[in-house]
C-alpha positions as MATLAB code, in Angstrom:
seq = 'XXXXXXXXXXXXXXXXXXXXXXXXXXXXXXXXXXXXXXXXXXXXXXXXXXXXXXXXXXXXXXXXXXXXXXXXXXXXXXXXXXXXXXXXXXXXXXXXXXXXXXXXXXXXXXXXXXXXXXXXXXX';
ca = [
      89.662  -38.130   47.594;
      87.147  -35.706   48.569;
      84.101  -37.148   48.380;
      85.406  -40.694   49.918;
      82.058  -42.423   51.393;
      81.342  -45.651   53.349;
      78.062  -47.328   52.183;
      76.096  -48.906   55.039;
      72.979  -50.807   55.093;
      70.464  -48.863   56.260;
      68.620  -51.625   58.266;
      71.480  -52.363   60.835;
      74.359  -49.845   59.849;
      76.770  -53.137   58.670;
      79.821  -51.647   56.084;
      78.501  -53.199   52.646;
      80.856  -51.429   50.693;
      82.688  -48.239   49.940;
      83.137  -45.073   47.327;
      86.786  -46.085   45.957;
      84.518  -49.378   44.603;
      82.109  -47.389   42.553;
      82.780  -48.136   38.703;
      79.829  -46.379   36.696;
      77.265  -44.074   36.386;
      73.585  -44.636   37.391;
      71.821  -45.656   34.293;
      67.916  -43.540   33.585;
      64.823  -45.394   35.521;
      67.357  -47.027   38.185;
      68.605  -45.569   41.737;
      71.060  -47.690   41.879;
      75.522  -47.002   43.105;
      77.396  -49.734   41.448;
      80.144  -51.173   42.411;
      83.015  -53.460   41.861;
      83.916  -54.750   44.893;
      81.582  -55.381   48.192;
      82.692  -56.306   51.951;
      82.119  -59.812   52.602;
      78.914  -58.762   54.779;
      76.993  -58.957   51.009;
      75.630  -62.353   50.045;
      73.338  -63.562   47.754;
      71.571  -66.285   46.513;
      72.234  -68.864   43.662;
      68.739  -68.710   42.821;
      68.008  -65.923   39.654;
      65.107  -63.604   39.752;
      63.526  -61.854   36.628;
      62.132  -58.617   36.186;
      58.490  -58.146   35.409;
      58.498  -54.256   35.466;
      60.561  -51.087   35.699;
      64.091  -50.415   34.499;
      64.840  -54.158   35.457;
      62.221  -55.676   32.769;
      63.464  -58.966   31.167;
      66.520  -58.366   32.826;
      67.949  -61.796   35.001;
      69.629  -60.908   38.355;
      70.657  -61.662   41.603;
      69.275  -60.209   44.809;
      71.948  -58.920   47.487;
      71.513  -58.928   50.653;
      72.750  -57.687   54.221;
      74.559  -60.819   55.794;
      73.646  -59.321   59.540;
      70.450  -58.146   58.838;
      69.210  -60.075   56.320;
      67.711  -56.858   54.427;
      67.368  -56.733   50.351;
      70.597  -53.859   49.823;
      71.094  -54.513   45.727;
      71.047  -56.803   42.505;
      73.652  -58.145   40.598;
      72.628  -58.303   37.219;
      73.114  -61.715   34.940;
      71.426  -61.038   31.814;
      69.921  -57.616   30.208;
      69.192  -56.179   27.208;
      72.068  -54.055   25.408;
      71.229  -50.847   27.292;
      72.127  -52.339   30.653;
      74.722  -54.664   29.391;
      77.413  -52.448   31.038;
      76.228  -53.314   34.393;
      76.771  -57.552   34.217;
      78.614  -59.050   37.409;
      78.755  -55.634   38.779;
      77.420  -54.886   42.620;
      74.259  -52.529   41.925;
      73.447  -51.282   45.803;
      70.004  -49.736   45.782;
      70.112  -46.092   46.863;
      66.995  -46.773   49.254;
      68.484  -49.300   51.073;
      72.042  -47.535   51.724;
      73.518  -44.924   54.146;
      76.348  -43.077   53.444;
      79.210  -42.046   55.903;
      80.877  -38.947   54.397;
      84.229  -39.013   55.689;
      85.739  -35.456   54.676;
      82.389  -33.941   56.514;
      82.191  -36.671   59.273;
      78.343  -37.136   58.645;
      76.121  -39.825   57.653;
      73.793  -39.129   55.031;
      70.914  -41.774   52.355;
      72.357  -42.588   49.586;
      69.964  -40.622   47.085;
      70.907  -37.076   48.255;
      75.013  -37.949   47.383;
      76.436  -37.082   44.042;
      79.284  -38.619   43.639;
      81.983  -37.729   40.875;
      81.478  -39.334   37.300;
      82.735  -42.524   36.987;
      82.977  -44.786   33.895;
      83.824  -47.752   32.861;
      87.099  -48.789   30.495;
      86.392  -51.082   27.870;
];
């Protein structure tokens, strides 16, 4: 595929994850690539988190994290209102916190400044 990317953590360059994963479109008022599958250098803790502002508001998740650096990298979300309902048990990387290794072009680039083609979910 063209635009074929590895996502790295931008703290310590470890391979979280990878473009043939992604499985949906970023929804409005997150910055967020989500994902279906994650290398096994993303953990996370059995201990939920809630929202108390932004996009995430009300919304139950889990925080992912780098297993080499220890550095916060996503969410996965638990429970959300209907509008993000889409995104439950899916790997939401946070845009911020990722690098991107363009393999057609060889370069490494943030997250944020990638568009990558539409994806979407099958019910």
């Amino acid at each position: 595929p063209e635009e074929c990317a590895v996502f790295h953590c931008r703290g310590c360059w470890t391979v979280l994850g990878d473009s043939l994963q992604l499985c949906g479109q970023e929804p409005p008022g997150l910055s967020v690539l989500i994902c279906f599958k994650v290398t096994s250098d993303v953990t996370w803790e059995d201990s939920l988190l809630v929202g108390l502002e932004g996009a995430l508001l009300g919304c139950a998740y889990y925080l992912l994290f780098c297993r080499s650096c220890g550095s916060a990298v996503g969410f996965i979300l638990y429970s959300s209102g209907s509008d993000l309902a889409h995104l439950r048990d899916l790997f939401c990387f946070f845009k911020d916190s990722i690098m991107c290794y363009l393999l057609k072009n060889q370069i490494i680039i943030e997250a944020s400044k990638v568009n990558f083609p539409a994806v979407t979910l099958k019910e």
